[in-house]
N, C-alpha and C positions, 0 to 999 in steps of 0.2 A: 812512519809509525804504523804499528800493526792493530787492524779492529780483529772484531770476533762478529758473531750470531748473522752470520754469512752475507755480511752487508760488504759493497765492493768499497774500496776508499778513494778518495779522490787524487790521491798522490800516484797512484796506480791507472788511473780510466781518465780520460779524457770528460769534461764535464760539463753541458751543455746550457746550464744556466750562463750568460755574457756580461750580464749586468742591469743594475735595478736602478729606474729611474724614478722619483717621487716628487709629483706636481702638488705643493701644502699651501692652500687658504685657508687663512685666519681672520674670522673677522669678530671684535671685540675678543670675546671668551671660548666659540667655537672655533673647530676646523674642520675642514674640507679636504681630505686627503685622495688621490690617484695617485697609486703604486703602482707601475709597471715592471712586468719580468719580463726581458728580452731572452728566447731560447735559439740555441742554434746548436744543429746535430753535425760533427763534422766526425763520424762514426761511418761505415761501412753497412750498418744494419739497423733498424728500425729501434727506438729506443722507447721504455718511460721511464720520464724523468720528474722526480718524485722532491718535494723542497716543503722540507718543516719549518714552519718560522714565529716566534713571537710577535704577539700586538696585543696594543693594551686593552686591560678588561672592560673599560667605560670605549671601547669601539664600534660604533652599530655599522659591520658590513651590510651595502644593499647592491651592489654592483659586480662581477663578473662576467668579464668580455674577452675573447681572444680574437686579433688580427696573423689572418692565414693568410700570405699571398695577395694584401691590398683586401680582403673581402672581412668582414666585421661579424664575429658570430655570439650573440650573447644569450650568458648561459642563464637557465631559467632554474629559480628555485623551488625546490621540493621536499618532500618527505625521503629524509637521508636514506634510508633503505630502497626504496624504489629507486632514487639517484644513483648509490652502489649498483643495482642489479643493470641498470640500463647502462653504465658507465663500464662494465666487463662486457655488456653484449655487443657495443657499439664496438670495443676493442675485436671480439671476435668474428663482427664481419667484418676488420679491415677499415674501419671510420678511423676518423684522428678525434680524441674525446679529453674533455678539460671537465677536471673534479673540484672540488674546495669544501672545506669543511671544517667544521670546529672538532677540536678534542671529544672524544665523549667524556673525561674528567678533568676539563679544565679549559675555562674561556678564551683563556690570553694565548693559548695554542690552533695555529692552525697548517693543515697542509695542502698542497697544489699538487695536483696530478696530472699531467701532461702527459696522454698516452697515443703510443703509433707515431711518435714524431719521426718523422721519414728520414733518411742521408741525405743532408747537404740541407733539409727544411730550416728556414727561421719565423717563430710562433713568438708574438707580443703577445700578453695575457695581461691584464688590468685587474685592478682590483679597487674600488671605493670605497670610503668609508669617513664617518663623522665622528665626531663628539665633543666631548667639553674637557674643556682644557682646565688643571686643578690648578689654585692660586697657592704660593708660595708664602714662606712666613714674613720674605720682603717687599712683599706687593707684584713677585712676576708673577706670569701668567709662564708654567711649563708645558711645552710642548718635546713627548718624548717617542724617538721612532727606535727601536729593541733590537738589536743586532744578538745581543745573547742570550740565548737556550740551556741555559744548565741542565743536565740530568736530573729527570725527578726521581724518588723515590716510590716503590711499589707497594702500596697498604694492601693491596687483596690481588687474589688470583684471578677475579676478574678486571682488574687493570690491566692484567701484562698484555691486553688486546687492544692499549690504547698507542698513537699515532707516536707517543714519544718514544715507544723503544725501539724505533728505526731510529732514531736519531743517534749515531753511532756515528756517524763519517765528520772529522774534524779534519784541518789541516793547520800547520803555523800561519802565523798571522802574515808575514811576508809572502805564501806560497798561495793566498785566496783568490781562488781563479777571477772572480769577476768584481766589480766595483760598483759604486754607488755617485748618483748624482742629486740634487736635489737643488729646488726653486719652491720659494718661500715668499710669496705675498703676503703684505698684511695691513689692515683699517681697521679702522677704532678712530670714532668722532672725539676719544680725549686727548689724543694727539701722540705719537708714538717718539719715547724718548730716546730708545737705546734695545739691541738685540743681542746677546751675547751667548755663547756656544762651546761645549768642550771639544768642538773640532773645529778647523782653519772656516772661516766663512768668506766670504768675498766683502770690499768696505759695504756698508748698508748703503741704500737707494733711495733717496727719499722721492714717491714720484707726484706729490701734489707739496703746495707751497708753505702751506699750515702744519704738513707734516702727519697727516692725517692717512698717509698710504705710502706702504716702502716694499722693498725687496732684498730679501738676501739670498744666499748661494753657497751650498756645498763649494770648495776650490775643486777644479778639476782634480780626477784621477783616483779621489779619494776611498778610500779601499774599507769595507761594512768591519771593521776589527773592532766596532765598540758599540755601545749605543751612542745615537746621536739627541742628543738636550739643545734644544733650543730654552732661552729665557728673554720673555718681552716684556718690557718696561712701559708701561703708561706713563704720558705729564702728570694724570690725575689719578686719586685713587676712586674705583667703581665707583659708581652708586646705583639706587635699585633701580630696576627695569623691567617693562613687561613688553615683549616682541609676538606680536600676533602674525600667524603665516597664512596663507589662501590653502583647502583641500585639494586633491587630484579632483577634477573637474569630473573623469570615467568613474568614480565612486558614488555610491550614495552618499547621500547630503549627513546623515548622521552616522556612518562610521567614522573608526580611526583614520581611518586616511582621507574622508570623503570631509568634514566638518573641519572647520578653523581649529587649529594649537594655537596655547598661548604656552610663553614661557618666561618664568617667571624669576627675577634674579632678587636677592635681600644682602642686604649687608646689614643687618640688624646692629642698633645702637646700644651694644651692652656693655655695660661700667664694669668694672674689674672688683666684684668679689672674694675674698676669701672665705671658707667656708672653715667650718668648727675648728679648729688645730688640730683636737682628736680624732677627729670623721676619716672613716673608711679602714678597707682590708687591701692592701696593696699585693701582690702576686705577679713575681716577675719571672716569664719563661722565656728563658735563654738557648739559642741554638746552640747546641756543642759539637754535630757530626763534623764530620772530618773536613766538609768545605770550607770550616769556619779557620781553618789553619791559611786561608787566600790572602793574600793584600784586599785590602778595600777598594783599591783600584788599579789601573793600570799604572799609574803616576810612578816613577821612580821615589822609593822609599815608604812607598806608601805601609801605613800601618796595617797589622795583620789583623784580621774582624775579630778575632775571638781577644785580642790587647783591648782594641776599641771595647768592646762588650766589656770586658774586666775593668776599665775607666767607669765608661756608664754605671755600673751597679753601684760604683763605690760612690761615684758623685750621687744618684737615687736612693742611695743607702742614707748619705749625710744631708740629705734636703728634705725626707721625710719628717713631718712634724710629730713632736713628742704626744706618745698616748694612742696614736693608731693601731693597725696590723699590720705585718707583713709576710712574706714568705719568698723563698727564690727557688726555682727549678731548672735544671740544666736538662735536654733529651735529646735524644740520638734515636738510634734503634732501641735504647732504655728508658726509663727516664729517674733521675734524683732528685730529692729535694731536701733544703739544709734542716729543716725541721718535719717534725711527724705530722703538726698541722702549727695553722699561723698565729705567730708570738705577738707578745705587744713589745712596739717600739718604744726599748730601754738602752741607756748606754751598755749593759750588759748585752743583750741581744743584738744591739748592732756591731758589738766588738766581734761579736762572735761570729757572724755574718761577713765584714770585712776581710775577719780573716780565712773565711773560709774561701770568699771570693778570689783572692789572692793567687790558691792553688787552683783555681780552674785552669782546663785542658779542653780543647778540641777530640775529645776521645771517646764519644761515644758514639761509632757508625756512622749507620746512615738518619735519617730524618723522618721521625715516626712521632709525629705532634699529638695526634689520635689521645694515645693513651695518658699521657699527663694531663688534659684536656679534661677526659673522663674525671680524672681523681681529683683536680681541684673543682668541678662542678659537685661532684661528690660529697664532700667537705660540708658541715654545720653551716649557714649562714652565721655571722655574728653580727646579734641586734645593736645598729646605731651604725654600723659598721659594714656601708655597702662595698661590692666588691668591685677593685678595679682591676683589669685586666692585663698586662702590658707585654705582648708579644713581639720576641727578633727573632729571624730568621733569613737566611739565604730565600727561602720560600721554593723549595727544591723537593715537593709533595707530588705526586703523582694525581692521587683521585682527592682533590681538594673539594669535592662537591661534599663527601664524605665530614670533612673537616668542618665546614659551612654551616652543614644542618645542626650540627651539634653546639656549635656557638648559638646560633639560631634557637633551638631549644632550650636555651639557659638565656636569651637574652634580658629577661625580666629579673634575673637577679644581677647583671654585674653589665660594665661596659668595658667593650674590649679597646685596645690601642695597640694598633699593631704597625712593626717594622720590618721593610724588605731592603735587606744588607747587601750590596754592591751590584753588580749588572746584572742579570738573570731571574733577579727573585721575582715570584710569580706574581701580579696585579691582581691576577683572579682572586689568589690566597687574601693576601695581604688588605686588598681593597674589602672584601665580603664581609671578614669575618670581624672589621670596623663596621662597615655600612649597619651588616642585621642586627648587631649589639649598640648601638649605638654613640660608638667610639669614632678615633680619628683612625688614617694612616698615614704613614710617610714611606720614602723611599732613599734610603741614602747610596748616593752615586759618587761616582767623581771625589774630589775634594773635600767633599759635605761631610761633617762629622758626627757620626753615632749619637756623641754625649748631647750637643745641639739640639739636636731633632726629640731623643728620648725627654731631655730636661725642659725642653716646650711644652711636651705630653702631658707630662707631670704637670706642671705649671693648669692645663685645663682641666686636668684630673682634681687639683684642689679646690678648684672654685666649683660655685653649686652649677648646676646645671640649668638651665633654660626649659620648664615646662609648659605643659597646656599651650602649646602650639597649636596654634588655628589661623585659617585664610579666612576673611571674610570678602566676598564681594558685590561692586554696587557695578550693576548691568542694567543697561537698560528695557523696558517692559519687553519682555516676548523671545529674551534672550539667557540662555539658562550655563551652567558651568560644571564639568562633568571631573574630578579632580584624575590625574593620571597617576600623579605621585603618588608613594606608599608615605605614610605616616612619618615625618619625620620625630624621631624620640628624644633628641636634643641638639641644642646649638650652644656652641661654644664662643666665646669671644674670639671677633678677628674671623669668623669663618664664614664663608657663602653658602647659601643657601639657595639652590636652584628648582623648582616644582616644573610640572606640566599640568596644562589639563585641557580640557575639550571645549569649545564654544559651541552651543547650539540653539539649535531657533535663527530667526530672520535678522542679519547684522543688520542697523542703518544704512540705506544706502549713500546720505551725505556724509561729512564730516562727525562725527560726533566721539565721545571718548566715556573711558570705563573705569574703573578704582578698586584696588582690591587693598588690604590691610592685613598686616600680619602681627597676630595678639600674641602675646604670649608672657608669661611668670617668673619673676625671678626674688625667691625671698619672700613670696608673698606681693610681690609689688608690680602690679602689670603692666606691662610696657607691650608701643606696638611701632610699628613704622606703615607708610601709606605711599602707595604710585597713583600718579594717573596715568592712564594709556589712549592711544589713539587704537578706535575699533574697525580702522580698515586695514585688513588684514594684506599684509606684503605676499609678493611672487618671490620664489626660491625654487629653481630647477631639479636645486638636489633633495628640495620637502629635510631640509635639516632638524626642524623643530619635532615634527612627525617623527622622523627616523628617530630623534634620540629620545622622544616622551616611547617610543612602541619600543626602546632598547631597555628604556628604565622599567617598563613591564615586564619584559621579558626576565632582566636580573633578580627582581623579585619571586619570580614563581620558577623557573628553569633551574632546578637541582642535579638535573643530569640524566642518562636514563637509567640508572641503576638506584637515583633517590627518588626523583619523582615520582607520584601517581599518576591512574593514566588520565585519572582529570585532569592533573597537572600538566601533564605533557601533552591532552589535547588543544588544551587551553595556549598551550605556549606554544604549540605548531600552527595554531588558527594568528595569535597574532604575526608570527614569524612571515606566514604564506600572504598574510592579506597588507603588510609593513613593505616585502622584500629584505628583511632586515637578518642575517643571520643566527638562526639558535642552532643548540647541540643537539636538537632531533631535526635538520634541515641542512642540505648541501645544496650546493650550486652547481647544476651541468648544464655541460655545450657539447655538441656531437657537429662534428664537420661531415655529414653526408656524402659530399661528392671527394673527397677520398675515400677510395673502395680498393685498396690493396692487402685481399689476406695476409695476415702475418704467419709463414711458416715457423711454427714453433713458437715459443714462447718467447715476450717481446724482451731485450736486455732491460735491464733496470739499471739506472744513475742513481744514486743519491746525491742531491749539491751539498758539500759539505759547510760546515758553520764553521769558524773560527775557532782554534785551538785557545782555551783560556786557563781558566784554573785547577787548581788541584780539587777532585770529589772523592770522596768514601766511594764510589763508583771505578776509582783507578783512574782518570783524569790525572797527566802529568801536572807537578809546576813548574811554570817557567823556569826556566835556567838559572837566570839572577836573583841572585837571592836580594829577598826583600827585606830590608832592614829598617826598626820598628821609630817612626819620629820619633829625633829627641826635641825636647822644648827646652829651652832656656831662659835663665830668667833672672835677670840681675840684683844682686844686693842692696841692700839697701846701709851710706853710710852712716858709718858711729855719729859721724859730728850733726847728722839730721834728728838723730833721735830726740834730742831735749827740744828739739821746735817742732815735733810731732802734731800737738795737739792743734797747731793754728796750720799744717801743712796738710793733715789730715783732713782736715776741714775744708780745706778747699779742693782737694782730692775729690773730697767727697760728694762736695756741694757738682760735682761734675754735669754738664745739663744730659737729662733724661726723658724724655715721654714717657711721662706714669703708665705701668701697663704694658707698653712697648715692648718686646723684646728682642732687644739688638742681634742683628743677624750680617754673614760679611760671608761670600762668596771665596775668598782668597787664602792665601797659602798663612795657616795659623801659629808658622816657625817665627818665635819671640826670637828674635836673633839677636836685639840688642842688648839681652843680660848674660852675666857668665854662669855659668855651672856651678853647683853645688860639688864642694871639694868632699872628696873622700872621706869617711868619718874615719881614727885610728880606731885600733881594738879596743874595746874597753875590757877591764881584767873583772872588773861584775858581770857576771852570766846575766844577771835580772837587767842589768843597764842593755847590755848587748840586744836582748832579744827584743827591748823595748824598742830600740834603734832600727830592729832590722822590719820591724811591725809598723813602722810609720814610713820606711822606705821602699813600701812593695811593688812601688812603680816604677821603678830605676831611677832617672835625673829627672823627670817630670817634678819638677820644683811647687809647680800651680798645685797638682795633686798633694804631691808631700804634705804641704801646710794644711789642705783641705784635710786630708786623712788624720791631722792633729786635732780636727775638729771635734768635740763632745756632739751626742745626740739632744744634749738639750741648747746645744749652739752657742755655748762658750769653748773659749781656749783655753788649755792652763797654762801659767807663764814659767816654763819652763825651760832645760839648758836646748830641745828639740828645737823649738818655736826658735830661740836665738840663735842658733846655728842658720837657720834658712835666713832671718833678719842680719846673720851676719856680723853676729855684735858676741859680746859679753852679757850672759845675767846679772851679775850684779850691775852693770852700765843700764841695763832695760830697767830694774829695782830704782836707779835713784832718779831714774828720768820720768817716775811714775809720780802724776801730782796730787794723788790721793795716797799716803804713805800708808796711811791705817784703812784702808779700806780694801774689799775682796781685789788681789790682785789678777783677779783672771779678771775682774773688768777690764783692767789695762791690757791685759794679753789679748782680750777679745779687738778693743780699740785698733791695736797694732797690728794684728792679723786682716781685718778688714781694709785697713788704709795700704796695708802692701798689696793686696788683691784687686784694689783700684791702684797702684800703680804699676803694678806688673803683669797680671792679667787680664787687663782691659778686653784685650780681644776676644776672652774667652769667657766675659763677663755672664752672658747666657748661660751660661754651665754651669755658676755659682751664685746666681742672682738668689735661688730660692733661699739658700743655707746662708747667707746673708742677711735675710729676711726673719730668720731664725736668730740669730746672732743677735740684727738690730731690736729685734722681739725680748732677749734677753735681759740686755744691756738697759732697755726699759724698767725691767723688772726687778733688777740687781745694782745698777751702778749706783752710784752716790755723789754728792756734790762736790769736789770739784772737776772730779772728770766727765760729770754733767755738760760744762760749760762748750766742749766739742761733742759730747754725745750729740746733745741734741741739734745737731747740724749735719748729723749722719740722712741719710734718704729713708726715707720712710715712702713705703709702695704702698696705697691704702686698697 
């Protein structure tokens, strides 16, 4: 395949990147990551070879080393500008010179510069790095290493000077020059159950007898064509912890790096609220540029993101509670929105919404979030009615520091929830513009389904929020606590909460321990949780606690250098230099001095190319095979069940559950054991017709179908639709009904609920809210005798 903007391709040039090797400790909820590039110049003339690659945004690099010829040269960090200037002089007289650096518009970007590497030279270069590893909605702990780079998009004309528009050299996934290895230790005193991976791993190792320490392994050969996910299972679910680490001893006693970290882990005990039914303004902004036309994954069949996305709204659509706000926006290089500003949630407004969702396209460009961003910030508040935020996207933005500030600036009126859609999407984006707003994020990869992840969000979106967050702690005399963390603005049920902060003053030199307490509000009603810790602080060679509290500072004040002030950016180069930790005003050089061979003329350039992946608004081929959109199936239910409904329902229903819980499953979500919904004939009423073609906008998606017959105030009506998907006859539903004189959408509602427990169980997450709804209803409206199974329905309090 042919590039442009005069980048050489890798199908064309010999290419001197060999293969990356990656040495990953985990211990509890961190890791400990060494990345090795192996380079080797089997070229005729002096090269640099230049490698862009993803990592995630929560990464505090603090190490870069390269091995020349058995001799160790480690490169020392600076002020990125001085680093550039010294890194083309070192090339000019003839040195061998190693760069690294962050994006200047975006974190989870960085590149390796490898200059003067001689004919026939082979250069190892390392690279270190920590962080904390996010928890899953099933209790793993993920660990994820980024093999794809999407193209980002360009907001300003001082972007185009950023590291990502070299990134032009792709190859097919078969034709990837070089490979990937990878060794995976891992402890945890709660005992390690299970490791699981979207690529081949080696069987797991368990190397103590309690289970308490194992190993796995990339298989040989295996070739960087994806991201690689690791998922570890604890025996036990966390609980809270505070891990104190020893200072670098060459420090002062009272700096960052010189004084004890603590770090602080909370699983806070909070009971599942629902908040007003009417409460809040919902606003959903939907990616539409051209990338959104990709599979969600590599997986054969896999659904196209912009289907998945048309799923989601319609299920967010139907689980909104009656009496709120909403609005939806679609953006590209444009952006639209289905209303001029946000409606109240009516069956009228959501009919209208449904349907419009229906006709969404992947059709507007490229990826310019910026300005729909602006106009819903823009917008009236509406009193009682705070704002919730809910962003998808590939995450394929260019100067996202840009995007940042601007959620940042509004975070006092709304909380953002943002999603990054299949391999590529940016962590920086995606994570920030949660973090400053005080929302969630997620990441759907793999198998993982849009609707899942989005109807979780929701699910926290409605409950109130967790304030007046406070640490209190008990130290003992002459020992003080310096907080590191920013502010956290809430906590949601089910989620971790991690702090740092500083210990100062004289530890005890025996035995002795410390308590901290975390208070906080909910409803008016204050709740707290309490540790005690031991206050002799542990040895750690790589200062993990340090690195990642001096990383969490850094995220907080480092906007880039085109946001920041130059307080800002003194501030954040002082902690980057005095940490080792990398920011976007600091690189990393190494200069090999005793090669001293001028380079006559100008040195070749390589670029190592990335994996050829998906289709972009950028001109990105798609693969060859077409991807074709899952169907779900879903089986009928028979006639002769219907008149023993109510005692069958019930035990359906009575299904066990963890209140709260919400069911989550890793695996392939094809209902295979029901049949399809048969073809409907024409009907010869135009009104019938178009009513039929309005409740089937999803193709055989059966699960949807029925959802999409749902009312906004969470009845069904019992009509000839509903029985078609039940598979029966209306008037057979009519006399199986044991309330003859009473509203029959109670019964419809009954009957719609009890098939949703028996045939999309697996997909129960995605309908748990609009159920909740339903049973909300059915409260409110049934009558006795269809009472006698009502009230045997689940009730989620």
């Amino acid at each position: 395949m042919e590039h442009h903007c005069g980048l050489i391709t890798g199908d064309k040039e010999k290419v001197p990147l060999k293969n990356i090797s990656v040495t990953l400790s985990i211990s509890d909820f961190v890791a400990a990551v060494a990345a090795t590039l192996n380079y080797e110049n089997e070229e005729k003339v002096p090269l640099e070879a230049i490698f862009v690659f993803p990592m995630d945004e929560d990464s505090a690099v603090y190490s870069f080393e390269a091995l020349v010829d058995g001799k160790k040269i480690v490169a020392e960090l600076q002020d990125k500008t001085k680093a550039h200037s010294e890194y083309e002089e070192a090339l000019s007289q003839g040195h061998q010179a190693y760069l690294l650096e962050e994006d200047d518009y975006s974190r989870d970007v960085f590149s390796c510069n490898v200059g003067n590497l001689q004919p026939g030279a082979k250069v190892a270069v390392t690279l270190r790095y920590v962080q904390e590893l996010p928890l899953e909605t099933d209790g793993a702990l993920r660990y994820l290493l980024p093999a794809i780079l999407n193209p980002r998009y360009q907001l300003t004309e001082q972007s185009a000077n950023t590291c990502l528009n070299v990134q032009k050299t792709t190859v097919p996934l078969e034709d990837l020059p070089y490979t990937l290895s990878m060794v995976a230790t891992i402890t945890s005193q709660h005992g390690i159950e299970r490791v699981q991976s979207n690529c081949s791993l080696s069987p797991i190792q368990y190397l103590t007898d309690d289970k308490t320490s194992a190993q796995v392994s990339l298989t040989e050969g295996h070739k960087f064509d994806r991201d690689v996910e690791l998922l570890i299972y604890y025996s036990e679910v966390h609980s809270p912890s505070v891990a104190v680490e020893i200072g670098m001893q060459d420090m002062k006693p009272d700096s960052l790096m010189g004084a004890p970290s603590a770090m602080v882990s909370f699983y806070p005990d909070i009971p599942e609220v629902e908040a007003s039914k009417a409460c809040g303004e919902f606003v959903f902004l939907m990616d539409r540029s051209g990338s959104m036309e990709c599979p969600m994954s590599t997986e054969t069949n896999s659904q196209l993101r912009i289907e998945a996305a048309k799923e989601t709204l319609l299920l967010l659509l139907k689980s909104l509670p009656m009496g709120c706000y909403f609005n939806i926006y679609g953006f590209g290089s444009s952006y639209e929105k289905f209303f001029p500003e946000s409606v109240k949630y009516t069956q009228e407004t959501m009919e209208d919404a449904v349907k419009r969702v229906k006709g969404l396209k992947a059709d507007l460009g490229g990826t310019e979030i910026l300005m729909p961003l602006c106009n819903i910030y823009k917008a009236a508040s509406i009193p009682g009615h705070p704002l919730q935020l809910f962003v998808f996207t590939d995450g394929e933005v260019s100067d996202t520091f840009s995007v940042i500030r601007e959620v940042k600036l509004n975070s006092k009126k709304h909380r953002c929830f943002s999603f990054g859609i299949g391999q590529g999407a940016s962590t920086s984006l995606i994570k920030n513009i949660a973090r400053v707003s005080g929302g969630t994020s997620e990441f759907i990869t793999g198998k993982e389904r849009m609707q899942t992840k989005a109807l979780g969000s929701l699910k926290f979106a409605l409950q109130y929020a967790v304030d007046n967050i406070s640490l209190n702690w008990d130290l003992p005399t002459g020992v003080s606590v310096k907080m590191l963390s920013p502010e956290q603005p809430a906590i949601f049920r089910g989620q971790r909460l991690i702090v740092y902060a500083q210990l100062t003053g004289l530890l005890p030199q025996g035995e002795s321990t410390g308590a901290v307490c975390i208070k906080h509000t909910l409803q008016g009603k204050s709740l707290e949780n309490k540790v005690t810790f031991s206050l002799q602080p542990k040895a750690d060679a790589n200062f993990t606690i340090h690195r990642l509290a001096a990383k969490s500072l850094i995220q907080t004040k480092d906007l880039g250098s085109h946001e920041a002030s130059k307080e800002e950016k003194e501030e954040v180069m002082n902690i980057s230099l005095q940490s080792g930790v990398l920011s976007s005003f600091t690189a990393f050089i190494a200069i090999n001095k005793e090669l001293n061979k001028p380079v006559q003329g100008p040195l070749a350039h390589r670029m190592i190319p990335r994996p050829e992946f998906y289709l972009s608004a950028m001109g990105c081929p798609m693969p060859v095979a077409a991807c074709v959109q899952r169907s779900l199936k879903c089986s009928a239910m028979p006639n002769r069940a219907l008149c023993k409904l109510p005692s069958l329902g019930s035990s359906m229903l009575r299904a066990s559950r963890a209140p709260g819980i919400v069911p989550y499953t890793r695996q392939s979500l094809d209902m295979t054991k029901v049949e399809p919904i048969k073809e409907k004939k024409k009907d010869s009423s135009t009104k019938k017709s178009n009513l039929q073609n309005e409740h089937r906008a999803f193709g055989e998606n059966v699960v949807l179908q029925i959802i999409s017959l749902q009312k906004a105030n969470g009845s069904w009506e019992l009509n000839e639709y509903l029985t078609k998907i039940l598979n029966t006859k209306l008037k057979d539903i009519k006399a199986a009904n044991p309330d003859k004189h009473g509203d029959p959408s109670a019964w419809a509602t009954v009957l719609a609920v009890a098939w949703l427990h028996a045939n999309g169980k697996e997909l129960e997450c995605e309908w748990e809210l609009l159920e909740r709804k339903a049973v909300a209803w059915l409260q409110d409206h049934a009558e006795a005798p269809p009472s006698q199974c009502l009230c045997k329905l689940p009730i989620v309090s």
